[in-house]
LOGU-509947 format. One record per residue: x, y, z of N, C-alpha, C, O in turn; residue number from 0; residue in one letter. Coordinates in Angstrom, 1 decimal, padded with zeros to 4 digits. Example, Ala and Ser with C-alpha at 12.3 -4.5 7.8 and 13.67 -1.06 7.14 Angstrom:
# LOGU-509947
REC   n.px   n.py   n.pz  ca.px  ca.py  ca.pz   c.px   c.py   c.pz   o.px   o.py   o.pz  nr rest
REC  013.2 -005.7  007.8  012.3 -004.5  007.8  013.2 -003.3  007.8  014.2 -003.3  008.5   0    A
REC  012.8 -002.2  007.1  013.7 -001.1  007.1  012.9  000.0  007.9  013.4  001.1  008.0   1    S
This chain:
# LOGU-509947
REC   n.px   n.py   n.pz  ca.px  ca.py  ca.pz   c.px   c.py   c.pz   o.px   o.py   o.pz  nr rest
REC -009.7 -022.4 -026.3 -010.4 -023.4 -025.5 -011.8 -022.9 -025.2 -012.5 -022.6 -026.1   0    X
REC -012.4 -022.8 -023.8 -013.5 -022.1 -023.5 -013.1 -021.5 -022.1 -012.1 -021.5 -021.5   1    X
REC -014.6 -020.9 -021.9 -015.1 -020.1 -020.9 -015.8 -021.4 -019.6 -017.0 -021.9 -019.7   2    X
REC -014.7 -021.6 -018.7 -015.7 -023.0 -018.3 -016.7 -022.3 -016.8 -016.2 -021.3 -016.2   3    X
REC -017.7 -022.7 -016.5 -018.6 -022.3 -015.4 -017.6 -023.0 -014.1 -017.0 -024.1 -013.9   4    X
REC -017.8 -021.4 -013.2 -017.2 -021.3 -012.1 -018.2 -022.1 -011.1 -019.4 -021.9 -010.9   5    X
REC -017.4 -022.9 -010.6 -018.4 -023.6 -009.2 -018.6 -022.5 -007.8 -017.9 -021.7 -007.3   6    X
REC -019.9 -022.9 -007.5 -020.1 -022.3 -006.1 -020.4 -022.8 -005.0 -020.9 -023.9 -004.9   7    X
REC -019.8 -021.7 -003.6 -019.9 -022.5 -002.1 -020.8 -023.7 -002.1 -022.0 -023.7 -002.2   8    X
REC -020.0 -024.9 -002.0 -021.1 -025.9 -001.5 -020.5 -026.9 -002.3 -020.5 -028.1 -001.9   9    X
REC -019.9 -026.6 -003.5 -018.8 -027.7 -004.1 -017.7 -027.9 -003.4 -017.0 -027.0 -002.9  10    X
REC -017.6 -029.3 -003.3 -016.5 -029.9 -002.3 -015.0 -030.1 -002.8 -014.2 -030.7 -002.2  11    X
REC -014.9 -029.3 -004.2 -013.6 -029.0 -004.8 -013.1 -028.0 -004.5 -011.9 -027.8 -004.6  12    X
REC -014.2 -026.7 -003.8 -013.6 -025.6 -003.3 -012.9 -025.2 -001.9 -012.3 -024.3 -001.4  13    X
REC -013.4 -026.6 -001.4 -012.6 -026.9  000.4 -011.8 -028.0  000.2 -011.6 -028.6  001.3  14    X
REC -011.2 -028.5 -001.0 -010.1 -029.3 -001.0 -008.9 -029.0 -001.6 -008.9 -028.8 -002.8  15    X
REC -007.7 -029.0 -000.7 -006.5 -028.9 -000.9 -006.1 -029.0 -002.1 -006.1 -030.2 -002.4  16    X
REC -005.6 -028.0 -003.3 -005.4 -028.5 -004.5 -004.0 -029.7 -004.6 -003.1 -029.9 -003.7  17    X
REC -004.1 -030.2 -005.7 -002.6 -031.1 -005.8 -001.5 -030.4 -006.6 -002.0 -029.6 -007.5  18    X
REC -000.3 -030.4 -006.6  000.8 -029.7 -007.3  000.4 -030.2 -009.1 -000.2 -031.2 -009.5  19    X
REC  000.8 -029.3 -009.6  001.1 -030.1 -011.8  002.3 -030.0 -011.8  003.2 -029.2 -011.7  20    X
REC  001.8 -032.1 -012.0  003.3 -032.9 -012.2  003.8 -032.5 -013.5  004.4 -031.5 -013.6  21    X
REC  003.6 -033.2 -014.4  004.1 -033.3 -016.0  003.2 -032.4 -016.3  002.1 -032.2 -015.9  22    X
REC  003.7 -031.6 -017.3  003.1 -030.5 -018.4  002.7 -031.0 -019.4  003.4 -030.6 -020.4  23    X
REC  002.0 -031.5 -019.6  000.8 -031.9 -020.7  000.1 -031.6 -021.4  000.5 -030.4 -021.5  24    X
REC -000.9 -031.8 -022.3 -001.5 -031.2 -023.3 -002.8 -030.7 -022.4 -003.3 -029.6 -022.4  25    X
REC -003.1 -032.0 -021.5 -004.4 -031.8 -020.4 -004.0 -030.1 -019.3 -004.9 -029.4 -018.8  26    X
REC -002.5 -029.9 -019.1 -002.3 -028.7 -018.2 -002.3 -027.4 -019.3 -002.4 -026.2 -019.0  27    X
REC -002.1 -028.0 -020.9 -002.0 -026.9 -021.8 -003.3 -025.9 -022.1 -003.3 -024.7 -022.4  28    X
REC -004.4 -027.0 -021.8 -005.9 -026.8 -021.5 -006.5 -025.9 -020.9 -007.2 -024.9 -021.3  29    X
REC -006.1 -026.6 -019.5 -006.4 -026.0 -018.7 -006.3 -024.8 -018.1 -007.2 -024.2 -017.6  30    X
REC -004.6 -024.4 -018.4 -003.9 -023.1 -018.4 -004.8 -021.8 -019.5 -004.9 -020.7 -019.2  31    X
REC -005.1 -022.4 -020.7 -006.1 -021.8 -022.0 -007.3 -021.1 -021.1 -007.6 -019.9 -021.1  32    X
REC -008.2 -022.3 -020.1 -010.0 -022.5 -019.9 -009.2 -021.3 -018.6 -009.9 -020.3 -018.4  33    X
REC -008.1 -021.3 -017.8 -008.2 -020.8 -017.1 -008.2 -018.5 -017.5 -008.8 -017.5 -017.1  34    X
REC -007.2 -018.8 -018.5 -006.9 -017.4 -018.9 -008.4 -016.7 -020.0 -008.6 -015.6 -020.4  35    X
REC -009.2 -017.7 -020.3 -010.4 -017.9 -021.2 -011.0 -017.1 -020.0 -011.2 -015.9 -020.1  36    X
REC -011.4 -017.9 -019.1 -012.5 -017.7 -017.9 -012.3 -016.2 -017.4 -013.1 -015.2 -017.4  37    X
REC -010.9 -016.4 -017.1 -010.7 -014.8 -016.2 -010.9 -013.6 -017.2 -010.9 -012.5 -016.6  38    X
REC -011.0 -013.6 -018.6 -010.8 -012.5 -019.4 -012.8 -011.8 -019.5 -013.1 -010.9 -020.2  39    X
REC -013.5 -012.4 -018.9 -014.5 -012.1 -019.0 -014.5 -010.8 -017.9 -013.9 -010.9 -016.9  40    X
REC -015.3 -009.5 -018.3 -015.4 -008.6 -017.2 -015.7 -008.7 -015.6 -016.6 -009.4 -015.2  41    X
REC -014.8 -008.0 -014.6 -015.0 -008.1 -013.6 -014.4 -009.2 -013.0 -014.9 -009.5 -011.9  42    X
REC -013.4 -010.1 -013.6 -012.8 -010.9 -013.0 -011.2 -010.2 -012.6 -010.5 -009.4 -013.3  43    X
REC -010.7 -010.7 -011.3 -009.4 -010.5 -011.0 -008.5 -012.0 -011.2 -007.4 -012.1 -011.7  44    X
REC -009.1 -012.8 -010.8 -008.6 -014.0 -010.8 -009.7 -015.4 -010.9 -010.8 -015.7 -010.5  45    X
REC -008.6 -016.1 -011.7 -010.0 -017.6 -011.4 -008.7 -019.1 -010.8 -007.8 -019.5 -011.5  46    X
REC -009.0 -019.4 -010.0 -008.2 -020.6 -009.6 -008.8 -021.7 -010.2 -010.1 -021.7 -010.2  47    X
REC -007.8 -023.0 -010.9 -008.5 -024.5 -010.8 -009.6 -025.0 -010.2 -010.4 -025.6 -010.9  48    X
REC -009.7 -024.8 -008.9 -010.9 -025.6 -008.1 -012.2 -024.6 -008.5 -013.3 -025.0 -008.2  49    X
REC -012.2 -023.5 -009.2 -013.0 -022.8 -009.1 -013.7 -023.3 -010.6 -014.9 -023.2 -010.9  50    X
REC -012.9 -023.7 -011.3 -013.4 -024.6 -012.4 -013.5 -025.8 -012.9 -013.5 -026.2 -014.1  51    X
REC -013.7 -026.6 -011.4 -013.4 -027.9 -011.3 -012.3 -028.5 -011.2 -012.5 -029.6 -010.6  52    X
REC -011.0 -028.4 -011.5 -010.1 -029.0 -011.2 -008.9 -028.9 -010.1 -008.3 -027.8 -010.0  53    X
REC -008.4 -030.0 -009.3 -007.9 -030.0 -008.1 -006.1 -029.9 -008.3 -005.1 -030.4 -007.8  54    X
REC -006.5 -028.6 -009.4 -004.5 -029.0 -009.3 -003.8 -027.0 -008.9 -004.5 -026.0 -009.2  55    X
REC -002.8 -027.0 -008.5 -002.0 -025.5 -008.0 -001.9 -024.7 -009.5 -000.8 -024.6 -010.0  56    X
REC -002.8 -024.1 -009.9 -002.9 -022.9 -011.0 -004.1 -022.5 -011.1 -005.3 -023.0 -011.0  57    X
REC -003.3 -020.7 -011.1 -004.7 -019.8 -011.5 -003.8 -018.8 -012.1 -002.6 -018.5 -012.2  58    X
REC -005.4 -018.1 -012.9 -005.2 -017.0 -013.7 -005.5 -015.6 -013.3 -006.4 -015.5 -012.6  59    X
REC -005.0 -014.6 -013.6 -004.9 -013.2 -013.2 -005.3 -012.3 -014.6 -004.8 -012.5 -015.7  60    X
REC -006.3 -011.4 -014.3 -006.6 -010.5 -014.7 -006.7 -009.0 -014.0 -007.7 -008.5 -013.4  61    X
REC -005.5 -008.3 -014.4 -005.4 -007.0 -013.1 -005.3 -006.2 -014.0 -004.7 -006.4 -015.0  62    X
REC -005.9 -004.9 -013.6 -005.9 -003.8 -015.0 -005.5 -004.4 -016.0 -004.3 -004.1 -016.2  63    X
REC -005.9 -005.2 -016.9 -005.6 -005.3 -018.0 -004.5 -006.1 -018.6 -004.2 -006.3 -019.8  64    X
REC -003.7 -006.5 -017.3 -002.8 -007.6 -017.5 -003.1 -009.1 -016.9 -003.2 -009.6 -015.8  65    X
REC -003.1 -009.5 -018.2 -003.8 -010.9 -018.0 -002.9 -012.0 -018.0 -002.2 -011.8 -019.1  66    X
REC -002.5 -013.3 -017.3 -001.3 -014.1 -016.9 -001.6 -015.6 -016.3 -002.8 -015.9 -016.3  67    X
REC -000.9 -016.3 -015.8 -001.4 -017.4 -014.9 -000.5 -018.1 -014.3  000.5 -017.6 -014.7  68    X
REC -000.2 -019.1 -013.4  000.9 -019.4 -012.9  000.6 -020.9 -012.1 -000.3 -021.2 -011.3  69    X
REC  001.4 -021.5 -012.4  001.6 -023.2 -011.7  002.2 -023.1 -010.8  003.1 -022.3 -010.5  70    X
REC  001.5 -024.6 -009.9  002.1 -024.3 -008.5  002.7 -023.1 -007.8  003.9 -023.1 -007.5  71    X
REC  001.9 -022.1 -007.4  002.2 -021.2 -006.9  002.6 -021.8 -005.4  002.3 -022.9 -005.0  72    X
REC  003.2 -020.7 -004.8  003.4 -020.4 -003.7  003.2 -019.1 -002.7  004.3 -018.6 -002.8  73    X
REC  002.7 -018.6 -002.2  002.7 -017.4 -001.1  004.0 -017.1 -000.5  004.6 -017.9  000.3  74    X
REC  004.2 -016.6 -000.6  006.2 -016.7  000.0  006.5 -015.5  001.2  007.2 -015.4  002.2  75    X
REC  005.6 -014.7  000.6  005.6 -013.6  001.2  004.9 -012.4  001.1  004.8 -011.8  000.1  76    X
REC  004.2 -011.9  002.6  003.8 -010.9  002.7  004.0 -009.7  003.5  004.4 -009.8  004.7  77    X
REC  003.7 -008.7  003.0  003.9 -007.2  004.0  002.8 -006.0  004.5  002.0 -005.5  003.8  78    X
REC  003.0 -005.9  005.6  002.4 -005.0  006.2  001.2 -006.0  006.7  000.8 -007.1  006.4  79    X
REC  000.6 -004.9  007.9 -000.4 -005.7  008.6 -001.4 -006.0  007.9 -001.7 -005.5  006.9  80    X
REC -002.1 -006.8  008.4 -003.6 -007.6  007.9 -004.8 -006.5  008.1 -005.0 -006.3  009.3  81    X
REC -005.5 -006.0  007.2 -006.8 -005.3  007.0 -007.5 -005.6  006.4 -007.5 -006.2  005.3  82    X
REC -008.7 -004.9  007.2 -009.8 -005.2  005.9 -009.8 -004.6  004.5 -009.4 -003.4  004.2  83    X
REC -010.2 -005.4  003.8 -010.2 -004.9  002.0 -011.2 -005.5  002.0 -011.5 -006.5  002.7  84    X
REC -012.3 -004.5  001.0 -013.9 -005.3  000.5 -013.2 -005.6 -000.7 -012.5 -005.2 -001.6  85    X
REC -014.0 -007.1 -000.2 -013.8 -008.2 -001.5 -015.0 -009.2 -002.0 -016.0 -009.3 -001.3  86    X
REC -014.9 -009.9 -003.0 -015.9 -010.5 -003.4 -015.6 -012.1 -003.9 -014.7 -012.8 -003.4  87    X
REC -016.2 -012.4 -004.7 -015.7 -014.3 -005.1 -016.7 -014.3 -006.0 -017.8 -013.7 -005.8  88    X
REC -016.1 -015.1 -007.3 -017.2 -015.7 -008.2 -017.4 -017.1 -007.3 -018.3 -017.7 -007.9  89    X
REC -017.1 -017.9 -006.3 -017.5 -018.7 -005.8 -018.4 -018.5 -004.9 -019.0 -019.5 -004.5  90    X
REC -018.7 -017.6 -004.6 -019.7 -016.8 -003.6 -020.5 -015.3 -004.1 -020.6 -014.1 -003.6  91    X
REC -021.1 -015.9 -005.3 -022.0 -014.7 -005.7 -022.6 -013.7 -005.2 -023.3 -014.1 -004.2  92    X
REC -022.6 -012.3 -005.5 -023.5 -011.3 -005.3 -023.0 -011.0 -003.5 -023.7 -010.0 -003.0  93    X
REC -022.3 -011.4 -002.8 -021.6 -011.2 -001.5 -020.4 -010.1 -001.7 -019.7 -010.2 -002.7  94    X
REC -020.2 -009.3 -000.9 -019.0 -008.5 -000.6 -018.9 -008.1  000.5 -019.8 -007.7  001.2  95    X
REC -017.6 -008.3  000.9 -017.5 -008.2  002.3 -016.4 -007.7  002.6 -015.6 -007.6  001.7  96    X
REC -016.0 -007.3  003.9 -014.1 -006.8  004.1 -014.0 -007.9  004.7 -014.6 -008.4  005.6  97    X
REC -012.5 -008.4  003.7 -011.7 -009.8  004.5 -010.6 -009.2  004.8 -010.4 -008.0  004.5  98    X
REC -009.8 -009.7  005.5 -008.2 -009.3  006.4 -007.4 -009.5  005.3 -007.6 -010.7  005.1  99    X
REC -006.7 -009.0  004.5 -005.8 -009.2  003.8 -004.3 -007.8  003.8 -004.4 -006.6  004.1 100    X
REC -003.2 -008.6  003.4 -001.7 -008.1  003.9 -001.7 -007.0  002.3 -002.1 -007.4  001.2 101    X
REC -001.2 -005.3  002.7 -001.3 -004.8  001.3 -000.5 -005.0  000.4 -000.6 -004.2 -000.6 102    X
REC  000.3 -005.9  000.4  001.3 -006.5 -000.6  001.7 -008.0 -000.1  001.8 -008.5  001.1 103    X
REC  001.9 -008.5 -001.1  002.1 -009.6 -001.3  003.2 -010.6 -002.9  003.4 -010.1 -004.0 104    X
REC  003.6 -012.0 -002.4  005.1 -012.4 -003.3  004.2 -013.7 -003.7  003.5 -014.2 -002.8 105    X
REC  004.1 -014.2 -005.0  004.0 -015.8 -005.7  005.0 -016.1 -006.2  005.6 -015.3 -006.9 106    X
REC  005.5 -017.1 -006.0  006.4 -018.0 -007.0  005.7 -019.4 -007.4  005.0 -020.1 -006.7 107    X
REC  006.1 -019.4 -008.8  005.6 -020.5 -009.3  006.7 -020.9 -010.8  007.8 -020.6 -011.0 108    X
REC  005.7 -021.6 -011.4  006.5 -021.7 -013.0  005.7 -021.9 -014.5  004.8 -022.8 -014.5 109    X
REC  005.9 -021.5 -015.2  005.2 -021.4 -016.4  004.8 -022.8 -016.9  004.8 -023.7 -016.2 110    X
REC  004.5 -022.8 -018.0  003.8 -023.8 -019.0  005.6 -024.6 -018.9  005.8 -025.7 -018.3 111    X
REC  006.6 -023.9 -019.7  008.3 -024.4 -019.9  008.8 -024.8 -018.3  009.9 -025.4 -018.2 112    X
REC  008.2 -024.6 -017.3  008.7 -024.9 -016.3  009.7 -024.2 -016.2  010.7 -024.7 -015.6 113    X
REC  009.8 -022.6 -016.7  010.8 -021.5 -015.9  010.1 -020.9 -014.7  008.9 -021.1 -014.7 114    X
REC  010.5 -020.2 -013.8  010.1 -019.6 -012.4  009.5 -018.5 -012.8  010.0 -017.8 -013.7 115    X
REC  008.1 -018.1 -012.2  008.1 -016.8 -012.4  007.5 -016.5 -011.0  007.2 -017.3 -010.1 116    X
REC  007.3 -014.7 -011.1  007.2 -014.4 -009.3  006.1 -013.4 -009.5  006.2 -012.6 -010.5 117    X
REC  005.2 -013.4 -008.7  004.1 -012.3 -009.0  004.2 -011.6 -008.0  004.2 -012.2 -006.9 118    X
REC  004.4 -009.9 -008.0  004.6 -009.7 -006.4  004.0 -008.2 -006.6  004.3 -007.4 -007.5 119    X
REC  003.4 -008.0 -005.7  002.8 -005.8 -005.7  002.1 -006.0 -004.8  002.2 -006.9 -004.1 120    X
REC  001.1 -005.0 -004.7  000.3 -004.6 -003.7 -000.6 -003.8 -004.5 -000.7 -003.4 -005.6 121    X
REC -001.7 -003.5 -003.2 -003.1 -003.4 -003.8 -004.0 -004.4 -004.2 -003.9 -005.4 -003.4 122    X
REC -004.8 -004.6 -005.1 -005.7 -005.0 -006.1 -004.5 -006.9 -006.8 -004.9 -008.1 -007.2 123    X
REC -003.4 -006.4 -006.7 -002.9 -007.4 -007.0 -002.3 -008.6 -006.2 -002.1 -009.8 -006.4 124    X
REC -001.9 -007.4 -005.2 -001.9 -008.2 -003.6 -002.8 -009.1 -002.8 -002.6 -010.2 -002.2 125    X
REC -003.9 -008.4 -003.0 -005.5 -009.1 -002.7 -005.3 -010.5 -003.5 -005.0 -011.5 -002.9 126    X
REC -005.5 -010.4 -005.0 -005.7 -011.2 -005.4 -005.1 -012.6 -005.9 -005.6 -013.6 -006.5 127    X
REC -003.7 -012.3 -005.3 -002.4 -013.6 -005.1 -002.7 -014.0 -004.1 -002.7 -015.2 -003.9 128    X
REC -003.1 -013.2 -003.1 -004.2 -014.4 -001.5 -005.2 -014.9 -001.6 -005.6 -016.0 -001.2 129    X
REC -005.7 -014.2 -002.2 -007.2 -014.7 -002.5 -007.3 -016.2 -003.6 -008.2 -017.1 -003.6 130    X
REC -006.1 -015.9 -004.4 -006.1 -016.9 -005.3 -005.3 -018.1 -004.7 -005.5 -019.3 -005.1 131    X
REC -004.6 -017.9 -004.1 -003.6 -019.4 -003.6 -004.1 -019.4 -002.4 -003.4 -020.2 -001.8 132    X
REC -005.2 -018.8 -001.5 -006.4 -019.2 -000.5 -007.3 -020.6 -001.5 -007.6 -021.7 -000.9 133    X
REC -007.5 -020.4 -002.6 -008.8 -020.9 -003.4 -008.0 -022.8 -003.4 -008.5 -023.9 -003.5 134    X
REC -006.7 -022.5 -003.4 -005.6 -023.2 -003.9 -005.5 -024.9 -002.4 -005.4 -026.1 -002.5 135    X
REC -005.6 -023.9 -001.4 -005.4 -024.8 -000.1 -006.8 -025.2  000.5 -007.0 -025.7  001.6 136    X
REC -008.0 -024.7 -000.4 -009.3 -025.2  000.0 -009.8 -023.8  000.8 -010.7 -024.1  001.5 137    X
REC -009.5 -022.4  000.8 -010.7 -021.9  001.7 -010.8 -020.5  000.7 -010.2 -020.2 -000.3 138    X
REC -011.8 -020.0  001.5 -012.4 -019.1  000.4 -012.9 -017.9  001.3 -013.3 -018.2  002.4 139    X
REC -012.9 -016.9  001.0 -012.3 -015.4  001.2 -013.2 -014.8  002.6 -012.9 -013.9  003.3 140    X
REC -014.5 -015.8  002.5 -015.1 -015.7  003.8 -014.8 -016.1  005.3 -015.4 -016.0  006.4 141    X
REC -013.5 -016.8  004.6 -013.0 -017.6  006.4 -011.9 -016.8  006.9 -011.2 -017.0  007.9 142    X
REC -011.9 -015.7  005.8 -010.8 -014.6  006.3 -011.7 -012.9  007.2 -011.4 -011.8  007.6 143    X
REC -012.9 -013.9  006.8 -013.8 -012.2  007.3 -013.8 -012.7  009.2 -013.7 -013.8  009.7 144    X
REC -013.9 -011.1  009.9 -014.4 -011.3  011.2 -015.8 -012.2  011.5 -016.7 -012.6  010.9 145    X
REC -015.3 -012.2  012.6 -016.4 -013.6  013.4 -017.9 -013.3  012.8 -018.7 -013.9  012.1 146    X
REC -018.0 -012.1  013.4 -019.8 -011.5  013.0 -020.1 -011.3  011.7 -021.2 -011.4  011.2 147    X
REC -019.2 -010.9  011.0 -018.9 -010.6  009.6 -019.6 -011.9  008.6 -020.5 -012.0  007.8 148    X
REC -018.6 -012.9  009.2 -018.5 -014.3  009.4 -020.3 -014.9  009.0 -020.7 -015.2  007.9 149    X
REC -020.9 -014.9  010.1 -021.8 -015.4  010.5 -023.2 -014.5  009.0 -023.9 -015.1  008.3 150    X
REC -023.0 -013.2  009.1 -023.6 -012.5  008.2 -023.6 -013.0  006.8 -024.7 -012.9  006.2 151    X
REC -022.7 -013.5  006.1 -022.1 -013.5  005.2 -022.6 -015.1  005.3 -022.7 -015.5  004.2 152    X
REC -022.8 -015.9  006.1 -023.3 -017.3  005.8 -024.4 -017.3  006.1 -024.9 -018.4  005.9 153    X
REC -025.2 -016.5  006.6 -026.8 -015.8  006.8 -027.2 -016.0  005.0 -027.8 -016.9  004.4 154    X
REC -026.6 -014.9  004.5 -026.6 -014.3  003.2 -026.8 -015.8  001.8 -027.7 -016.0  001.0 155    X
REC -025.4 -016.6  002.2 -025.2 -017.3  001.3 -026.8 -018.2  001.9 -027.8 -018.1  001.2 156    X
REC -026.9 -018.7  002.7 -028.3 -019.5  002.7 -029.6 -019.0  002.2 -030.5 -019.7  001.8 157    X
REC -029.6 -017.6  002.4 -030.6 -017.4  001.6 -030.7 -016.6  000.2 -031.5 -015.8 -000.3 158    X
REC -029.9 -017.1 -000.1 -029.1 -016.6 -002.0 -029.9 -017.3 -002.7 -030.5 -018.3 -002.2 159    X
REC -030.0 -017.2 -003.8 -031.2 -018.1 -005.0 -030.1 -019.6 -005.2 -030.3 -020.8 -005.1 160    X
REC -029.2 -018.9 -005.3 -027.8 -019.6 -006.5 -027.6 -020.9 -005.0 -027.1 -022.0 -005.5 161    X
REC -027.7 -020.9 -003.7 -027.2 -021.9 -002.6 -028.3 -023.4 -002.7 -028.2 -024.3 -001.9 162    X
């Protein structure tokens, strides 16, 4: 399929609630393709739907080298306390910041066949199952930074080329 352009802060698909995928279609066969297409470019860990326009529960993972995707996910579960991790967003260019995130973390969702599958570790992959089913319920990795952090970080984005 292709490589589709990631939207940024200020598109109103990225603060809207994704919808579940009902029927598995040729249109979800697509998109599951544009999504594993997208993420395989360097420097990506993940790309969610809304991040490429579309309002429905899938994203793709690219973690060391293991590249994947998953419908209707879920967050089911996480462990250990919440810290900062510096993190970044192709929705939010050229920004890095430390957000609160748990160092392990559980997905369940279901494939293209509609069998279960469960994404679950910590680290780098932990981050990025929050980060990605955050992208999923509308918010984006800056609403997880501290208050001043917060405020810096929307300083930044207003005066970015790309805002």
């Amino acid at each position: 399929m292709s490589v589709r352009p990631i939207r940024v802060f200020g598109d109103p698909v990225l603060r809207t609630r994704s919808e579940p995928v009902g029927e598995i279609d040729d249109g979800v066969r697509a998109l599951v393709q544009d999504l594993l297409d997208t993420v395989e470019l360097p420097g990506r860990a993940g790309v969610a739907a809304p991040q490429i326009g579309v309002g429905l529960r899938a994203f793709s993972y690219n973690i060391d080298g293991d590249i994947g995707y998953i419908l209707n996910p879920v967050l089911v579960e996480v462990r250990g306390d919440a810290a900062p991790v510096g993190e970044g967003c192709l929705s939010v260019p050229g920004l890095w910041h430390d957000a609160l995130r748990h160092p392990w973390a559980r997905v369940e969702g279901i494939d293209l066949d509609g069998n279960p599958v469960v994404l679950e570790g910590e680290g780098l992959l932990a981050q990025a199952l929050q980060h990605e089913t955050d992208h999923l319920d509308g918010k984006l990795y800056i609403d997880r930074l501290p208050p001043e952090t917060r405020r810096v970080a929307m300083r930044e984005i207003r005066e970015s080329s790309w805002f």
